[in-house]
C-alpha positions in Angstrom: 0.0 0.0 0.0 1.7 3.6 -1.3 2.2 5.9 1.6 0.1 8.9 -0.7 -2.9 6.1 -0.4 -2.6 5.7 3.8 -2.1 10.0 4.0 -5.7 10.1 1.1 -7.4 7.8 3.5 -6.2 9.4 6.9 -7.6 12.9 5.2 -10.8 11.3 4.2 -10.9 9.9 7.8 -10.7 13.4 8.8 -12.8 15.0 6.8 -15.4 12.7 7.8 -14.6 12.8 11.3 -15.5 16.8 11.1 -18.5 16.3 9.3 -20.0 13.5 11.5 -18.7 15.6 14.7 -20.9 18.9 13.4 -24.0 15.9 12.5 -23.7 14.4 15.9 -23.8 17.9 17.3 -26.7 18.4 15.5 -28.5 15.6 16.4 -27.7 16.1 20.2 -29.2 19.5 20.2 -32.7 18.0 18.7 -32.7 14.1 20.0 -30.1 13.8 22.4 -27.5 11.4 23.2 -28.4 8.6 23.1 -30.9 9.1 20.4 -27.9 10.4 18.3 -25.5 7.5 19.0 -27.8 5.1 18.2 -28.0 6.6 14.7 -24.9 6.5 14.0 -24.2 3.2 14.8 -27.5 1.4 13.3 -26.5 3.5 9.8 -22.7 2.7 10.1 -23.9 -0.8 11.3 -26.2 -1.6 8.4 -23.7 -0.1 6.2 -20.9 -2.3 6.6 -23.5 -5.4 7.1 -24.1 -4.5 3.9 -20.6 -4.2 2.2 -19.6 -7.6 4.2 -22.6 -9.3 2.1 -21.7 -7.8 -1.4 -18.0 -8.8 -0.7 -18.8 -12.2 0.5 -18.5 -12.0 3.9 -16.0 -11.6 6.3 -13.5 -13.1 8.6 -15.6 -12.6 11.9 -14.2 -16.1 13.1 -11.0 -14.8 13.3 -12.0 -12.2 16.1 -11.7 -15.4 18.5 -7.9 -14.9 18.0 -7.5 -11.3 20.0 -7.7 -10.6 22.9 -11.0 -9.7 25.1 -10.2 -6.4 25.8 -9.6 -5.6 22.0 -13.6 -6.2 21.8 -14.2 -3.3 23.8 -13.5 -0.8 20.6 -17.0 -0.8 19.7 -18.0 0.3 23.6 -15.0 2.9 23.3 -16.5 4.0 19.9 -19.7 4.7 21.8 -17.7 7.0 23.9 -16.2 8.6 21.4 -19.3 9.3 19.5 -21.2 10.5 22.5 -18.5 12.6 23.5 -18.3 14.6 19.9 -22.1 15.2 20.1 -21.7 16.5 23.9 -18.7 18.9 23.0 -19.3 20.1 19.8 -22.9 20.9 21.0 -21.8 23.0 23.5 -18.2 24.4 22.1 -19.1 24.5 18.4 -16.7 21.9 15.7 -13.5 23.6 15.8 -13.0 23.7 20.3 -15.2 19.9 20.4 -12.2 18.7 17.7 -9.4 20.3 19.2 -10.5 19.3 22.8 -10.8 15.5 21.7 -7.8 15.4 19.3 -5.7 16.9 21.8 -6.7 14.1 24.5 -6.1 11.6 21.8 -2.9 12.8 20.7 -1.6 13.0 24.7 -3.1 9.4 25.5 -1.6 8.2 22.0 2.0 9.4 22.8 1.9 8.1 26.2 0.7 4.6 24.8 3.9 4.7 22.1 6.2 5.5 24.9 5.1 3.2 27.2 4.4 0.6 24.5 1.3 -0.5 25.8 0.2 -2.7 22.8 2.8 -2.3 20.2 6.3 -1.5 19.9 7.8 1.2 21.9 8.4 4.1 20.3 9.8 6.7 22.8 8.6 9.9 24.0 12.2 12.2 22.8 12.5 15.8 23.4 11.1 16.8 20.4 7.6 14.6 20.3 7.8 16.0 24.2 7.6 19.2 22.6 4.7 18.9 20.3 2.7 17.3 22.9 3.2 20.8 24.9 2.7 22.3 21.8 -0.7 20.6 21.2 -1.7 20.9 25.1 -0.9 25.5 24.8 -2.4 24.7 21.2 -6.2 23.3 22.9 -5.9 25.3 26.3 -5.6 28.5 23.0 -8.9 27.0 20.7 -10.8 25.8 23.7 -10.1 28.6 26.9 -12.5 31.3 27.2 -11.6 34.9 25.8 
C-alpha cells in the first residue's frame, strides 16, 4: 500500500470525522445522546452489514484470535461518539475537535512510549515538545476569551 494512499485515506478519515462531529452535534441538540449514537451506529452498522454481504463476507471467526479487551473498541466508539455530540454541541466543531484530538494525541504518545500494545516508540524531546505544543495549542482553541 503507497504511503500517498494511507495519507488520502487518513484525510478522508478526517474530513469525515468533522462532518460526522458537526452531524452528531446536530443531532444532540434536537434528540439527544443517546438518540444520536444510536444513529450512528444502526447507519454505520447496516452499512458495513451490507458491504460484508456484497463482498462475500468476512472473517468474523477470526475475532476469536485477540484478545477480550480488543472487543471493547465498539464500547469505546460509543464514547467517542457520544463525546463529539456533547462537545461540539456546547463548544461549536472547531474547540469539540481540538479538545478531543488533543486528548487523543496526549493518550496516544503516552501509549507509544510506554508501548502499551505495540512496539515502543519513545517519547524524545522533540515529540515531548509537540505534545506541549498541542496541550498550549487546545488550552488556545478551547479557553475562554
Amino acid at each position: 500500500m503507497s504511503m500517498l494512499f494511507v495519507v488520502l485515506v487518513g484525510l478522508a478519515g478526517g474530513l469525515a470525522g468533522a462532518l460526522q462531529s458537526q452531524f452528531l452535534g446536530i443531532m444532540q441538540d434536537k434528540a439527544g445522546t443517546l438518540a444520536s449514537t444510536f444513529v450512528t451506529y444502526a447507519g454505520g452498522g447496516l452499512a458495513v452489514g451490507l458491504l460484508m454481504l456484497a463482498m462475500g463476507g468476512a472473517s468474523l471467526s477470526d475475532l476469536r484470535e485477540v484478545p477480550w479487551w480488543v472487543l471493547t473498541a465498539g464500547l469505546m466508539g460509543l464514547v467517542v461518539v457520544a463525546s463529539l455530540g456533547i462537545t461540539v454541541s456546547r463548544l461549536g466543531l472547531g474547540s469539540g475537535l481540538t479538545l478531543f484530538t488533543g486528548a487523543t494525541l496526549i493518550l496516544a504518545a503516552v501509549i507509544d512510549h510506554l508501548g502499551l500494545f505495540a512496539e515502543a516508540n519513545v517519547l524524545g524531546v522533540r515529540r515531548l515538545a509537540g505534545v506541549a505544543f498541542v496541550i498550549f495549542g487546545t488550552w488556545l482553541v478551547v479557553g475562554s476569551d
